[in-house]
N, C-alpha and C positions, 0 to 999 in steps of 0.2 A: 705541228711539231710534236713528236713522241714524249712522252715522260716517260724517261729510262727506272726511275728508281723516285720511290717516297720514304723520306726519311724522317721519323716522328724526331722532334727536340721538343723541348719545355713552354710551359703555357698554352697548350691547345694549339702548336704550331708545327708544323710539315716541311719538309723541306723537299723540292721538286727538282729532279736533277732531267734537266732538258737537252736534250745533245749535249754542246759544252757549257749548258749556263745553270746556276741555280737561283730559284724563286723561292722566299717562303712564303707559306700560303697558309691561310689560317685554316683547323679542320674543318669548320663548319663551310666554308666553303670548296672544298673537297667534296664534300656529300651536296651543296646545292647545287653543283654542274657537273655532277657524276662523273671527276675526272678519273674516281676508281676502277670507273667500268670502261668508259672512253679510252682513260690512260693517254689522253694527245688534247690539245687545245692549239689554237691558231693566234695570230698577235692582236687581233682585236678582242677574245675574252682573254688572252690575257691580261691586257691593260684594263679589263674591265674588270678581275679580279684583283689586280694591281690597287687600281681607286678603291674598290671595295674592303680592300685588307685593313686599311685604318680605322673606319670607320669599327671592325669585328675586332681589333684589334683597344679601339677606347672601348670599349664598351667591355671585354675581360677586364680592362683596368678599372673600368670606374665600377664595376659588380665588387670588385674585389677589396677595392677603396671602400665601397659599402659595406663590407661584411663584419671591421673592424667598429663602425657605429653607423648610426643614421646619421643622413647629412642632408644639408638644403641644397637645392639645383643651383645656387650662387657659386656652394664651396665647391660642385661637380665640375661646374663649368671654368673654375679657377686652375681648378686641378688636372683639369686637360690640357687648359690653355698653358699650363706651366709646364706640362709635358711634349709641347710642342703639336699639340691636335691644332689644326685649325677650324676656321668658326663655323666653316659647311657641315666638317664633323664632326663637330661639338651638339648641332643640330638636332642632329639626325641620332646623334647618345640619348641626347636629352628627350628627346620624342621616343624614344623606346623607353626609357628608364621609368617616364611618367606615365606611358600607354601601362607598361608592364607593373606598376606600383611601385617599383622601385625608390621613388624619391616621390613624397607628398609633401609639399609646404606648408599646408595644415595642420595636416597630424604633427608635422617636424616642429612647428610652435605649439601646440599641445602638451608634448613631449619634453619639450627644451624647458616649458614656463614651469610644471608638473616635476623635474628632476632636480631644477634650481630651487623648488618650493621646496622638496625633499631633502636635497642632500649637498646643500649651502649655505652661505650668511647672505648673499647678494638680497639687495631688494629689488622690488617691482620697476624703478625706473633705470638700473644697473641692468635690467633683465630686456626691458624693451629696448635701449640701445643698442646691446650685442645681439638683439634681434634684427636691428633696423641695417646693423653692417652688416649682417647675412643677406639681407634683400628680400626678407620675407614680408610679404604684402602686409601693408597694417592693417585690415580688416581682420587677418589671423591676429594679428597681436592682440590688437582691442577686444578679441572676442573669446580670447581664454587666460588675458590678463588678471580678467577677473577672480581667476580664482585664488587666484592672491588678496585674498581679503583682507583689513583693516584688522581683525582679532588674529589672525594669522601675523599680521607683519608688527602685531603691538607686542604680543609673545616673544619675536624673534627680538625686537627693540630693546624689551627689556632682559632678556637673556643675556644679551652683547654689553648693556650700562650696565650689568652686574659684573662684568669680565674685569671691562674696564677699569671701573672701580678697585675692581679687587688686586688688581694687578699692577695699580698705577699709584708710584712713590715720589713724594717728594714733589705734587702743586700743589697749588692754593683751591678752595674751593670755584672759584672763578677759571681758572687753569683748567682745570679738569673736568667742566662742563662746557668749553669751547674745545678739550679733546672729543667729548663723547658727540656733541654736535656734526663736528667737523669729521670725523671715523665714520660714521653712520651714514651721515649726508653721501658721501662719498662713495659709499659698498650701493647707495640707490636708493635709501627710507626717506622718506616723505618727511619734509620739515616741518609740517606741523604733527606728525604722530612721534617726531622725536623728539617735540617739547611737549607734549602730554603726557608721554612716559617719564620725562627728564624731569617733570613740575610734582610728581610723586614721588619722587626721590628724595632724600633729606639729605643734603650735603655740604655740611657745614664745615669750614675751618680747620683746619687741626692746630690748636694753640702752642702746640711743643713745635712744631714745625717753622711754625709763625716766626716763633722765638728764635728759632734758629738761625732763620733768612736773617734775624734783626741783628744775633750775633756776629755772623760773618759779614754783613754792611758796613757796624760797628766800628768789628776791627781793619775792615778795607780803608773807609771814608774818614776814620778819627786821624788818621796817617795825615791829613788835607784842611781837616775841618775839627770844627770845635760848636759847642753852641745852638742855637737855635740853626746857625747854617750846617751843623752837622743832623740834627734832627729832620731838616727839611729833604737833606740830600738825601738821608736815609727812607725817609716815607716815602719821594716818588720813585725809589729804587721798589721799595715794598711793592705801590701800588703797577708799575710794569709789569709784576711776578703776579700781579692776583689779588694781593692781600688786601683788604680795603679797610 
C-alpha cells in the first residue's frame, strides 16, 4: 500500500493517508521502519505498527505524567490503566521507564520521606502508610525511614502543642490535652514521644474559665434543681467538660 501523504498533528503523532484510509502512526515509528523512504508498507507491518502505536503512545503519556513530579511505578501503572492502556502495555512502559531510570522506587521513598521531613507536619507513621498505598516495597521504607529521627519528630511535636495551645479557647486543661494527643496521634507522631513532649508542658486550669462553665451550669440546672442535687448535677456536667 502507497502512503500518499504524512501529516504531522500534535504530540509526536503522523497521520498517514493510505489510498482511501487514514492511520496515525506515532513518529518514532516512522523512522523505525523507514516509511519516510519506503513511503508504502503492506497489512502485516501495518497491524504491526498498529500493536506497536500504544505501547509509544503510553509511554509520551507517562514521560509527560513524569515531568510534572516523581512518581512511583504503582501511580504509573494506575495512570495508564485509567487511561485505558492494557496490562501487556503497561508492561512493556514500565520496563522501559525503569531500564531508562525514569521511575526508581527507592530513590521515590527517599525523596517522598526527605520532602515530608521538610516541608510538612505529617509524622513518620502518616509517612509510612501513604508509602505503603503507593506500593513501594518496605525494605525502601524501613531503610530511609530513619531519617526521621526522634529529635527531629520531638521538635516538630512540640512546635505543633505550642500551636495548639495557643490557638485553642475555651477547654479544660484535660480537654486540651486529649486535643493535642488525639491531633498529633493522627497527622502520624509516635504516642509515646507525644507524651514526653506533652509531660513538659505545664497546663493547668484556667480558673476564670472554670468559673464560667460553673456559671452557665448554674444558671441552666437551677431552672430543675436546687441543693446538693443541684451541686451534684453541676459537677458531673464540669467533670464531662474536663474540669476536675
Amino acid at each position: 500500500m502507497k502512503i500518499n501523504k504524512f501529516v504531522k498533528k500534535a504530540n509526536g503523532m503522523y497521520e498517514l493517508v493510505i489510498e482511501d484510509n487514514t492511520v496515525l502512526v506515532h513518529e518514532d515509528l516512522i523512522l523505525k521502519y523507514d516509511l519516510l523512504i519506503k513511503k508504502s508498507l503492506d497489512d502485516e507491518l501495518l497491524k504491526k505498527i498498529e500493536e506497536e502505536n500504544i505501547s509509544y503512545i503510553a509511554k509520551d503519556m507517562s514521560i509527560k505524567y513524569l515531568s510534572k513530579r516523581m512518581r512511583s511505578k504503582y501511580e504509573i501503572e494506575k495512570y495508564l490503566y485509567s487511561n485505558d492502556i492494557d496490562n501487556e502495555n503497561i508492561k512493556v512502559v514500565i520496563d522501559y521507564l525503569t531500564k531508562n531510570n525514569f521511575i526508581n522506587d527507592e530513590i521515590y521513598a527517599k525523596s517522598y520521606i526527605l520532602d515530608k521531613i521538610n516541608l510538612s507536619q505529617d509524622g513518620p507513621n502518616k509517612i509510612i502508610n501513604e508509602l505503603k498505598e503507593l506500593k513501594i516495597d518496605y525494605s525502601y521504607i524501613e531503610k530511609y525511614i530513619s531519617l526521621y529521627n526522634n529529635e527531629i519528630e520531638k521538635s516538630k511535636i512540640d512546635k505543633l502543642i505550642d500551636k495548639i495551645i495557643r490557638t485553642t479557647k475555651n477547654k479544660s486543661a484535660y480537654m486540651l490535652k486529649n486535643k493535642i494527643i488525639n491531633s498529633l496521634y493522627e497527622k502520624g507522631y509516635n504516642k509515646y514521644l507525644i507524651d514526653e513532649v506533652l509531660d513538659s508542658k505545664e497546663i493547668n486550669d484556667d480558673k476564670e474559665l472554670k468559673q464560667k462553665e460553673y456559671d452557665k451550669l448554674y444558671k441552666k440546672y437551677s431552672k430543675k434543681y436546687s441543693g446538693d442535687a443541684l451541686e451534684l448535677k453541676i459537677k458531673l456536667a464540669l467533670k464531662a467538660k474536663g474540669f476536675f
